[in-house]
N, C-alpha and C positions, 0 to 999 in steps of 0.2 A: 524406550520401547526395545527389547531385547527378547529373543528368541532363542531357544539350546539347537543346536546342530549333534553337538553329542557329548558324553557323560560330562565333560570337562570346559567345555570352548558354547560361548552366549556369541551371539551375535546382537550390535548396538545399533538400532535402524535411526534413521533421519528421523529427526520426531517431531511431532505435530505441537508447535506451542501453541493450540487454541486460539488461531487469529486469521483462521479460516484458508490457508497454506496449503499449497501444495506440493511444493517444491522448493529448492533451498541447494546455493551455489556452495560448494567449498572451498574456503578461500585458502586454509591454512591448516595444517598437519601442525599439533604441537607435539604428536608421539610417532615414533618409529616400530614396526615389528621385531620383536623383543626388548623391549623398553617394558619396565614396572608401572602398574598406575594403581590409585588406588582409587577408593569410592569419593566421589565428588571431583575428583582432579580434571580440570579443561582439556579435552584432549584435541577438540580444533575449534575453530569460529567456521562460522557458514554466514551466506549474506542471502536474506529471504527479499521476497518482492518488496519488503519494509523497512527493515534496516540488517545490520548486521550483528550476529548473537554470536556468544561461545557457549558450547556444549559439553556438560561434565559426565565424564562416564559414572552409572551407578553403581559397581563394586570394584572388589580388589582382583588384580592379575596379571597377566602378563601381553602385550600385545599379541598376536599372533599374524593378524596381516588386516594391511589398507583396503580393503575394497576398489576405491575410489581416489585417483589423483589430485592435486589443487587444479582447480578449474573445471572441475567437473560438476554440472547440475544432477542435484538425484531430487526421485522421488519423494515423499513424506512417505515412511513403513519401507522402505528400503534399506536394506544392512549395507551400515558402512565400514562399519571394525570388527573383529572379530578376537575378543579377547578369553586367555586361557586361563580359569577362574581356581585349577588346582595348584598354579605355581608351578608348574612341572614342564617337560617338553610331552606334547603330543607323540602317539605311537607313531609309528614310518608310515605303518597304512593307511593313517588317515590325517596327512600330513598336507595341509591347501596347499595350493598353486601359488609363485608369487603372486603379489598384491598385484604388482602390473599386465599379470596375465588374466588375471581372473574378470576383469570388466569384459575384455574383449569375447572370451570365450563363452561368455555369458550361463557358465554352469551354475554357481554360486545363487541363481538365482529360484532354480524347482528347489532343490533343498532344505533352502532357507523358508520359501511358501508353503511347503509341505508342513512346518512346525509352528505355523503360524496359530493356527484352533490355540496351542496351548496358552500362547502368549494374549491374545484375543480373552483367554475367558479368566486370565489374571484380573480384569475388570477394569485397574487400572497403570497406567504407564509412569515409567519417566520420563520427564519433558525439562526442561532449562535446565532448573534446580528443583530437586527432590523429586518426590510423586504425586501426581494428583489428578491429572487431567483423566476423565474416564475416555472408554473407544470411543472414537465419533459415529456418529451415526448418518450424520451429513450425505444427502444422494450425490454431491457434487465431489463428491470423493470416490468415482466408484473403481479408479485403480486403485483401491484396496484390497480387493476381494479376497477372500483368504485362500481361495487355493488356483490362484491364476497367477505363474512368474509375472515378473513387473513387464517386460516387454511382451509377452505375448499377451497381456490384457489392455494395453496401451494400444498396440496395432488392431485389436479387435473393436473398442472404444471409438476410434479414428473410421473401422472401415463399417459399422453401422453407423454411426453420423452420418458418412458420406454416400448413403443410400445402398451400399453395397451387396443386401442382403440383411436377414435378420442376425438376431447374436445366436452363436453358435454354443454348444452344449458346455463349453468351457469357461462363458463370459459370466458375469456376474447378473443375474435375475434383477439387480437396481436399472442395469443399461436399458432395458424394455422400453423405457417412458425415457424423451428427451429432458433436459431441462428447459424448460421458458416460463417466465410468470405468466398468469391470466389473461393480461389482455394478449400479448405475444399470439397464445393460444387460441384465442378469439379471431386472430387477426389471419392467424393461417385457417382457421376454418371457414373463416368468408371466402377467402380466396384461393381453396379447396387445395392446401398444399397439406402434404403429409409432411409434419415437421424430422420422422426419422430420416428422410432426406436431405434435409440440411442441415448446411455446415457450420457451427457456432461461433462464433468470431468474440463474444462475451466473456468476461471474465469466468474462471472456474468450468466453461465448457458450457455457455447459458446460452441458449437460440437470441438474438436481437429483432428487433420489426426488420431491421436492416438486410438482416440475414435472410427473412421472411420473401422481403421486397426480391429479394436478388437472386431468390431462389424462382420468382416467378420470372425474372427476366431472363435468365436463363432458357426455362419452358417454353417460354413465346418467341426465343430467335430460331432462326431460320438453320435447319436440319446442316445447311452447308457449312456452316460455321462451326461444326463439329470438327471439322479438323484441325481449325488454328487453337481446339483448347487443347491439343495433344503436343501445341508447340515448344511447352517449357522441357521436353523429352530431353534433349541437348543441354539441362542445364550447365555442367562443369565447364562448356566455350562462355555463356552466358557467366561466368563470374568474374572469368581473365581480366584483370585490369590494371594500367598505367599505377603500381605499387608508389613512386616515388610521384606522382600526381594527383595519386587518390589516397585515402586511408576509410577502411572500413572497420566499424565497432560495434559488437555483435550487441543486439538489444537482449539485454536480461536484469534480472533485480531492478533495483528502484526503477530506471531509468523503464524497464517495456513496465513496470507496475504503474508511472504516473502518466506513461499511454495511454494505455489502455483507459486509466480512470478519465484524461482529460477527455479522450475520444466520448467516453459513455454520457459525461456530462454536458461537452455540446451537443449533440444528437439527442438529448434524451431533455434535460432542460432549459426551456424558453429561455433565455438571457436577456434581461437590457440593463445599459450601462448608463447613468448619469454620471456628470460631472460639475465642481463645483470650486474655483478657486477663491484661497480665503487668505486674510491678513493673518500671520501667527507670530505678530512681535511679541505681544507680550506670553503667550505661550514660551517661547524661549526664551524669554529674563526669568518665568517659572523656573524652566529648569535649570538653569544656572541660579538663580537661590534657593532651589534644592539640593543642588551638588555641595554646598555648604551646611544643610540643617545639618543635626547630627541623627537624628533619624533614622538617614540614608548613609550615614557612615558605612565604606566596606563596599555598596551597593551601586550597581550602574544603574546612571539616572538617563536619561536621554528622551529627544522626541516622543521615541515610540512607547514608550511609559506612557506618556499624558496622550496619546493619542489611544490607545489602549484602556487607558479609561473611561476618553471621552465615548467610546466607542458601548462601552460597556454602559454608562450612564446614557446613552441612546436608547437601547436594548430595555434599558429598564422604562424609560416613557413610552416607546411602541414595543411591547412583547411579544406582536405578532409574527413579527420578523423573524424572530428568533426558533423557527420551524422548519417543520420537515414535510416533504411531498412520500403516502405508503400508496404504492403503484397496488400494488397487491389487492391492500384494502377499498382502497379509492378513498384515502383520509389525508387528514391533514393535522401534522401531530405539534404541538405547540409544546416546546422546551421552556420547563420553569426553571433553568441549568443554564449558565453558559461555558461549556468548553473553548475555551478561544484558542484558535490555530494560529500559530503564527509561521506563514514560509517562509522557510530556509534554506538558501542553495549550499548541497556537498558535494567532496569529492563523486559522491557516487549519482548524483542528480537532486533533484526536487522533494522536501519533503514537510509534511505539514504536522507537526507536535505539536500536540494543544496544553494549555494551563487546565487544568480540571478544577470547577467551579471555581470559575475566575470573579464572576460577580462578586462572592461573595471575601471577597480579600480587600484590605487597605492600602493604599497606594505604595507602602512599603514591602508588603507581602506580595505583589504583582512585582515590584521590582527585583525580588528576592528569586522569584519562579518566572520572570524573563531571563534573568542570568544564567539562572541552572540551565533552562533550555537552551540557550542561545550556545552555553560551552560544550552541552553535552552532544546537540548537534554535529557542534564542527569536529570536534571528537571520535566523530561516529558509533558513537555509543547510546545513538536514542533505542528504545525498546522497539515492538509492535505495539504495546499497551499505550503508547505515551501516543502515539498516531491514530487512534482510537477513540469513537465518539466525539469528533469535533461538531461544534453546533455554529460558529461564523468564524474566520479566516479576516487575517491583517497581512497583506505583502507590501514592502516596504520595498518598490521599485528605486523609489529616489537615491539609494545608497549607490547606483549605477548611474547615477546624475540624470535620469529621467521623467520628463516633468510628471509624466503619467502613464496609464496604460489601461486596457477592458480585460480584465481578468477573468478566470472561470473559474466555475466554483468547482470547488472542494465535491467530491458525490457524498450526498447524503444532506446537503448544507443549502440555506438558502441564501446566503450569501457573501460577498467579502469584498474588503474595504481598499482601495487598491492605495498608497499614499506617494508621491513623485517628490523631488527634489525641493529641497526649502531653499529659493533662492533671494538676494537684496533685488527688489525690483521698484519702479516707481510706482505710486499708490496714493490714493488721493485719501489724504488723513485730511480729518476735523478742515474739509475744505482747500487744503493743500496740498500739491503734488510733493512727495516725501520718499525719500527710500525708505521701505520696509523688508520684510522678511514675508516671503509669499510660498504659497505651496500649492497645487491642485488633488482635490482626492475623486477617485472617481469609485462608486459604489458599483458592481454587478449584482444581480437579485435574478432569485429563479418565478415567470412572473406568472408560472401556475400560482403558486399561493401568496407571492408578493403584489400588488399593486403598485400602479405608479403611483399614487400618493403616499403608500406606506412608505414608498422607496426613498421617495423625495422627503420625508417627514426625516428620517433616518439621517441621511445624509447632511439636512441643513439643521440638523440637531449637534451632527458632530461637528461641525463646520461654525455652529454659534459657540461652542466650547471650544474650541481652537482658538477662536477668536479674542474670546472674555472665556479666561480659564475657569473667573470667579464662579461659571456657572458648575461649575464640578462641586462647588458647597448647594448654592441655592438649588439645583436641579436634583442632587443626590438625595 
């Protein structure tokens, strides 16, 4: 996304890779103002609510200046470099501000919005690598607008939400209508609130029931309590704190993204959790004489391989599970796909990469695309794309020596398979108490469109394949 300022110097905005973004941290400068680059060449990485990406500029020139320091969150359509496309030094008169001065003074920013029509009716943008992605059109994007600088569309955004008035002649015509789904909308009309009045706490700027709710309690307390809301006034005493007793870590990227998701998903779907401990001796002599075929040569074999399958060989005897709740529609969308997530903790937090059509792979090929994912994670080199359309979740608590846990699902997913520590435990084999190899797995399910017996069917599906691996042939 690039904008001209004038005859010679483009400006490179944050750019939208299609994965519904808004925003995007910079982590790393790989160019300095006046430094060469050419087309394609990385010139930083940014870390989105997803993962962490590097950004190529799209032609040849010269830097001219940073916009934006490392640690700085911008916009999506916000200019962050500013490079000079004739090779040359710019004239004296129209020579920027340093890079470090220019966030602060906030000039850089009417300028740049003023040229924006042009770049807008190019059709379409750069994004990652090359071009392709057309303008969005998306309402939940509406600090876009093309002729409102980023901050004063932002503060306008914030002060109609907050009931402050309508938008003013400058805002963008999409702000008119809040965001909320259907029923949201439903929900504030029975209970006669005007949604422009509340404040959205939702991902992307979305009204919640939550928000709804809280918007009426608000309403209904008592007139004298109006003054303890004006008490956060004094915040800067309000933050002073015991430094060498406390540490505080500001929430942004993955870590406020799997917030936010985990918060939407308890308040939003029913959960229940079963559990189910099972014998898996011979499950692990599987894998250990598969660590020998030659097969698997090259290829990490472990647990979660064969649990992974049995899981997938679940999924194929009940397919109902394998669904989605449309609040919207009021449907219930049954996946003939399985994208399987597997989570993974990174440096940066919690993140869930799926295998994309995992069903349909052999036990070699799942081995293949556990590995990539499992390296590329800890790498921090997973995409947005690979986090994308998960259909059920495998967390593999046990690697923390944990016998079990209730997990929460994934948004968009109806469920996920939680699996705890394989420990030698006593066990009553073929009538005798025996040390074996024992494990607990405990299923969550969203139980709008789960039932307890699908739930349960599920669970003691994968728990009979743990047990007798053989059923991975007869059941498949």
């Amino acid at each position: 996304m690039t904008t001209m300022t004038e005859a010679s110097v483009r400006e490179f905005k944050m750019p939208d890779v299609g994965e519904g973004l808004t925003e995007a941290e910079i982590l790393k400068w790989y160019v300095q103002p006046g430094d060469t680059v050419t087309d394609g060449q990385v010139v930083c990485e940014v870390e989105t609510a997803k993962a962490a990406v590097e950004l190529p500029i799209p032609y040849d020139g010269v830097v001219r200046a940073l916009h934006f320091p490392e640690g700085t969150t911008v916009d999506v359509g916000t200019a962050i470099i500013a490079v000079d496309v004739s090779g040359g030094a710019a004239p004296a008169a129209d020579q920027p501000a340093p890079a470090a001065e220019q966030p602060a003074a906030g000039q850089p920013a009417a300028p740049r919005s003023a040229e924006e029509p042009k770049a807008e009716g190019s059709g379409r943008q750069p994004v990652l690598v090359g071009y392709g992605v057309a303008t969005s059109s998306t309402r939940r994007r509406p600090r876009k607008g093309p002729e409102v600088p980023v901050q004063q569309a932002s503060t306008a955004i914030q002060t109609e939400l907050n009931g402050h008035g309508a938008a003013t002649p400058a805002a963008p015509a999409g702000l008119e209508r809040p965001l909320a789904k259907p029923p949201v909308r439903k929900l504030a009309k029975d209970l006669g609130v005007d949604l422009t009045t509340v404040v959205p706490t939702g991902p992307d700027g979305i009204i919640t029931r939550e928000d709804v709710h809280a918007a009426v309690a608000r309403a209904q307390a008592p007139r004298q309590e109006a003054p303890v809301a004006a008490a956060p006034a004094p915040a800067p005493a309000a933050v002073s704190y015991d430094t060498a007793r406390e540490t505080r870590i500001p929430v942004k990227g993955v870590r406020k993204a799997t917030a936010a998701a985990m918060v939407g998903s308890a308040f939003t779907a029913p959960h229940v959790t079963e559990f189910v401990t099972v014998d898996v001796t011979r499950t692990m002599k599987l894998v250990e004489e598969l660590k020998q075929d030659k097969e698997f040569a090259g290829l990490r074999v472990n647990p979660l391989l064969l649990i992974a399958k049995a899981l997938l060989v679940a999924i194929k005897r009940n397919p109902d599970i394998n669904a989605s709740w449309d609040e919207a529609a009021q449907e219930i969308v049954v996946k003939h796909y399985v994208n399987l997530g597997i989570a993974a903790a990174t440096p940066r937090g919690l993140i869930v990469p799926n295998i994309k059509d995992a069903h349909a792979k052999t036990l070699p090929q799942l081995a293949e695309s556990l590995g990539e994912l499992v390296s590329t994670a800890r790498d921090g080199k997973t995409s947005p794309a690979a986090m994308q359309g998960g259909t059920v979740t495998i967390t593999n608590v046990g690697v923390f020596g944990v016998d079990t846990g209730t997990p929460l699902l994934n948004p968009g997913e109806s469920a996920i398979l939680a699996v705890g520590a394989i420990k030698l435990q006593p066990w009553v084999h073929k009538g005798k108490v025996k040390p074996r190899q024992v494990t607990t797995l405990a299923l969550s399910f969203d139980h709008r469109l789960v039932d307890g017996e699908l739930g349960s069917k599920v669970l003691a599906d994968v728990a009979a394949i743990l047990e007798q691996p053989k059923r991975l042939i007869t059941w498949a």
